[in-house]
N, C-alpha and C positions, 0 to 999 in steps of 0.2 A: 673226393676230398678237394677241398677249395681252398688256397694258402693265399689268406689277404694279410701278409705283414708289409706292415704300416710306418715300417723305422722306429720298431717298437710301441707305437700307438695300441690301446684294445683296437679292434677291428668293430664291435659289436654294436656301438653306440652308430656309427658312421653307416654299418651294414642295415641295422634297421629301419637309418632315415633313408636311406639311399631307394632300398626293398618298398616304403610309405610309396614315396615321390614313383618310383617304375611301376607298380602297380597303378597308379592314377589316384590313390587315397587323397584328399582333402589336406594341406598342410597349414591350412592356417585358419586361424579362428571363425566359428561363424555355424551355418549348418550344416549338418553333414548326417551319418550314419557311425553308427558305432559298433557295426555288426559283423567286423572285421578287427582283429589284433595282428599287430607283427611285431617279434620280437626273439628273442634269443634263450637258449637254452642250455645248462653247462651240465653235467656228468647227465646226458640221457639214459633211461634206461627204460628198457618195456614198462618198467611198474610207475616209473617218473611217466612217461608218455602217459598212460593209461590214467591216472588219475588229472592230469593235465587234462588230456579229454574229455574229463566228465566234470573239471570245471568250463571247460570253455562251453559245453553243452548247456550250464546251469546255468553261465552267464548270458546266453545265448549270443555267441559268438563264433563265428570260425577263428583261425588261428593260422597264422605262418611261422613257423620256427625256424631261426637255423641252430643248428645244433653244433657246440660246440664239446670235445671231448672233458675239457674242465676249464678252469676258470683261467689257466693262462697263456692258453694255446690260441695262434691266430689262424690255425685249420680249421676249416668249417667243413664236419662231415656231410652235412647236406642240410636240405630243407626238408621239413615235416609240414603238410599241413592238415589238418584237424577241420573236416569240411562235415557240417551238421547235415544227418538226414532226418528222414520220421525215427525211426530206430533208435539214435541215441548219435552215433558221429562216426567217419569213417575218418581212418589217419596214414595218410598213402606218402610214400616220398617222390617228392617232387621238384622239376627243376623252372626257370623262369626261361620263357621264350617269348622274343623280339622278335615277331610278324614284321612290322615294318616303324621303319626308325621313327621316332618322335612319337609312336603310340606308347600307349600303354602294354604294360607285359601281360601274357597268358601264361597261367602255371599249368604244366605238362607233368603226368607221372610217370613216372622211371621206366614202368613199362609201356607206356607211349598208349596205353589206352584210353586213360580219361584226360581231359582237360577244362581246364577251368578260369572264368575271367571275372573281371567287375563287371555288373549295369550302370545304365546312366544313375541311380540310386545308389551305388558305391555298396550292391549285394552280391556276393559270389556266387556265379550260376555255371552250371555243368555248360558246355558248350562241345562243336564239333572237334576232334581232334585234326589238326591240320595237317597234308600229306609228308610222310615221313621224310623225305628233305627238305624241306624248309619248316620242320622241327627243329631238323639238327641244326641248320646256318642258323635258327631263329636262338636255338640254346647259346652254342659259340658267341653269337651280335651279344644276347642276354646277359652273358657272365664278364663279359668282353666291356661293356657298357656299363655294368655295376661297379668294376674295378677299377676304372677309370672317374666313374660318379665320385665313388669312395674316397679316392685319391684329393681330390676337387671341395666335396661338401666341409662345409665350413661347422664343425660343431662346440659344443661347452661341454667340457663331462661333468662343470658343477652342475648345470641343468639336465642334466642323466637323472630320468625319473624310475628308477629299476623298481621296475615291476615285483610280481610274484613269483612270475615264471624265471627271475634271474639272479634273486636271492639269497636261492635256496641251493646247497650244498648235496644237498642226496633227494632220495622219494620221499624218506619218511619225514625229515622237516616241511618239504611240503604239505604232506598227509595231515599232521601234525596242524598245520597252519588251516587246512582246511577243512579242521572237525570243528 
């Protein structure tokens, strides 16, 4: 559990651009790839994930979530991400880690065996996992360096373009939304 209050700010609009920007995603107009979302998530649940996953597979998209318990909590139970394989999609939790400052972050799974980053083409690709201490400094720098990003980025919440993944109240509006 992640506590980003904000002086009562949402936390989610600022977490998402923050998560764009540490990743290396593209932030401003022009070309880029679309083959990646980040974004937030309020009441998760296996059958909310679950069908999440088999839109971002339709969309052909991975997906970064963080996951929030509902819609007015500024604890962030963790990140989900939704990484596409041949199969259909795996959905593992994961955290962001800070190799070395000024790069971009590798996402690392909770059990420290996969990890995953951008290419120069902004496509999520499995990569080495890095030795397990300078994991953990790279999580710490990671979460350390978002909170402080957060604190800093300047955002609009009338320009808050909420998605589908942040709309939606339970699975079955979702569901619902995606029959």
């Amino acid at each position: 559990m992640i506590d980003f209050e904000l002086g009562g700010a949402c936390p989610r609009q600022r977490l998402t651009c923050v998560l764009i920007e540490a990743l290396g995603l593209p932030t401003s107009p022009g070309p880029g790839s679309d083959a990646m979302t980040v974004g937030t998530m309020d009441y998760p649940s296996q059958q909310a994930i679950e069908i999440f996953a088999r839109a971002t597979v339709q969309a052909r998209q991975d997906a970064l979530m963080a996951m929030f318990a509902d819609t007015a909590t500024s604890t962030c139970a963790g990140l989900a991400l939704v990484y596409r394989t041949r199969e259909g999609a795996r959905v593992m939790e994961v955290e962001p880690c800070s190799l070395k400052q000024g790069k971009p972050i590798i996402l690392v799974t909770k059990d420290r065996l996969r990890a995953y980053a951008l290419d120069e083409r902004c496509l999520l690709q499995s990569r080495p996992v890095p030795p397990r201490a300078k994991v953990e400094r790279g999580v710490a720098r990671a979460w350390s360096d978002i909170r402080k990003a957060m604190r800093m980025i300047e955002v609009d919440p009338e320009q808050w373009e909420a998605g589908y993944f942040s709309i939606f109240g339970d699975a079955q509006s979702f569901a619902d939304f995606m029959a």
